[in-house]
C-alpha positions as CSV (number, residue, x, y, z in Angstrom):
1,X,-37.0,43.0,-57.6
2,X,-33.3,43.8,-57.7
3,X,-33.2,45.7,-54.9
4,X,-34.7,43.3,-53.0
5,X,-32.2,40.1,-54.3
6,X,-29.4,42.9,-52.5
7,X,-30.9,43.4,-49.6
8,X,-31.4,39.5,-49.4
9,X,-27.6,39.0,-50.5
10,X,-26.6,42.1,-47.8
11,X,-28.7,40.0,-44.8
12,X,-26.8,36.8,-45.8
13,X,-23.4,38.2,-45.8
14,X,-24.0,40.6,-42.3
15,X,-25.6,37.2,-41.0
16,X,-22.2,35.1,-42.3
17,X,-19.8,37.3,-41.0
18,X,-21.7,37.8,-37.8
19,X,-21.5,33.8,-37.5
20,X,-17.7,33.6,-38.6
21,X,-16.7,36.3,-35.7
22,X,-19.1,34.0,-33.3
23,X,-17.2,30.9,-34.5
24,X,-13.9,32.3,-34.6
25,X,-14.8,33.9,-30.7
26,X,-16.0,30.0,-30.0
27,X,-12.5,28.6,-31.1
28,X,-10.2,30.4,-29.1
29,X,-12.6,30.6,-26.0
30,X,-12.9,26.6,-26.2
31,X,-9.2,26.5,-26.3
32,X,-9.0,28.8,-23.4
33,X,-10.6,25.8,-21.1
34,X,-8.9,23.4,-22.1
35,X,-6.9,22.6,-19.4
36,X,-3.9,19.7,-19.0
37,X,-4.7,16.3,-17.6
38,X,-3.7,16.5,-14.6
39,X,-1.1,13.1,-13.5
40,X,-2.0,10.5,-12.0
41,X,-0.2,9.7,-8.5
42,X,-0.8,6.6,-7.4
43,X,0.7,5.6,-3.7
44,X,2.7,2.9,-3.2
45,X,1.5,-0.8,-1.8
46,X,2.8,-1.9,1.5
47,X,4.8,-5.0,0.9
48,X,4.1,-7.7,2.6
49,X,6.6,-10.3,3.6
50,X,6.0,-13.6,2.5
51,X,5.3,-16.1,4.8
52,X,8.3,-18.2,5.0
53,X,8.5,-22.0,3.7
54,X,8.9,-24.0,6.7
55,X,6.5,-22.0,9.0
56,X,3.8,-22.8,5.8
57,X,4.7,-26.4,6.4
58,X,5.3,-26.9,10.4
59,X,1.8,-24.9,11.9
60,X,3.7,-25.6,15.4
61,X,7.0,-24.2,14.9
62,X,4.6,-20.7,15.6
63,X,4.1,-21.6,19.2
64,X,7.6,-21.5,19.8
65,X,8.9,-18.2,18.1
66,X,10.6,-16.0,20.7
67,X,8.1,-13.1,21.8
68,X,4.6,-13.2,22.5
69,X,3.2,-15.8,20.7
70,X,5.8,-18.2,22.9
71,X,4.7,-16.2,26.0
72,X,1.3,-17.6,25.0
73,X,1.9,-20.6,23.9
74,X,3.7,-21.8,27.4
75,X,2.6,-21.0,31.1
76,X,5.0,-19.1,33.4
77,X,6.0,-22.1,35.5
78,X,6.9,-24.5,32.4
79,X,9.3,-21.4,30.9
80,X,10.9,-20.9,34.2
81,X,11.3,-24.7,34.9
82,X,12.9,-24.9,31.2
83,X,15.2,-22.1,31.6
84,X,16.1,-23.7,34.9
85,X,17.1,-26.8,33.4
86,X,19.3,-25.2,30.5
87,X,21.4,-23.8,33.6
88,X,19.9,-20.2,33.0
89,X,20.5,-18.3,36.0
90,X,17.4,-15.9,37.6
91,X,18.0,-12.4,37.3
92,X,20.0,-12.0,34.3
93,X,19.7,-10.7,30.8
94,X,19.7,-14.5,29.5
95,X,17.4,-15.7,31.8
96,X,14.7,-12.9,30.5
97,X,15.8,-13.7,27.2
98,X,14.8,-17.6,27.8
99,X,11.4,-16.5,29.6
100,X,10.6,-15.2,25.8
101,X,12.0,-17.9,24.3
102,X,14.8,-16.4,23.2
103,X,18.1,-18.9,23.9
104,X,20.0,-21.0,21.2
105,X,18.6,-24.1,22.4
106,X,15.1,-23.3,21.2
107,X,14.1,-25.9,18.3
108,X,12.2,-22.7,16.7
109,X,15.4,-21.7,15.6
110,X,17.1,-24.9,14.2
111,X,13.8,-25.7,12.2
112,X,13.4,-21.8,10.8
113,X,17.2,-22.6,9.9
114,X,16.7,-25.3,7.3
C-alpha cells in the first residue's frame, strides 16, 4: 500500500509539472500574438461652403450670378441687347464678360454685397 500512495504521489507531480511547463509554454506563446492596435486614420470631410445669407433669402438673385446659371437663365438676344444698352462694345473682353453676366451693373452683385 505504500508503494502504491508513491507511485500515485510520483504520477501527480510528473502530471503537475508536465502542466506547469504547458502553462508556462501557453503564457509566453499567447503573448507572442499579441499584436498592437493598429491606429485609426480617419480622412478628412470635404467642407462645404455654406450657402450664403442673402442667396437663402432672394431664390432669384441665382438667375443672375455671372456664369452659367445666367447663361441659362437669359436667352442670347436679351444679353446682347443688355450689354448693348450699357454701351458694351462687340468684340471686346467686356462685352464677353457682360454676355456671362459679368459687368458692375449686374444687381447680382449689389444684392450679394449687402
Amino acid at each position: 500500500m505504500h508503494k502504491t500512495m508513491i507511485f500515485i504521489a510520483a504520477a501527480f507531480a510528473v502530471a503537475g509539472c508536465a502542466s506547469t511547463s504547458d502553462r508556462g509554454s501557453l503564457r509566453s506563446s499567447s503573448v507572442a500574438l499579441v499584436s498592437a492596435p493598429q491606429p485609426i486614420v480617419r480622412q478628412a470631410q470635404p467642407i462645404r461652403p455654406a450657402p450664403t445669407r442673402q442667396a437663402a433669402v432672394d431664390p432669384s438673385i441665382a438667375s443672375l450670378r455671372p456664369g452659367a446659371t445666367y447663361v441659362a437663365s437669359f436667352p442670347e438676344a436679351d444679353r446682347r441687347a443688355a450689354c448693348k444698352r450699357l454701351e458694351y462694345r462687340e468684340g471686346t473682353r467686356a462685352f464677353a464678360n457682360c454676355l456671362i453676366g459679368d459687368f458692375p451693373e449686374n444687381p447680382y452683385f449689389a444684392q450679394a454685397g449687402n
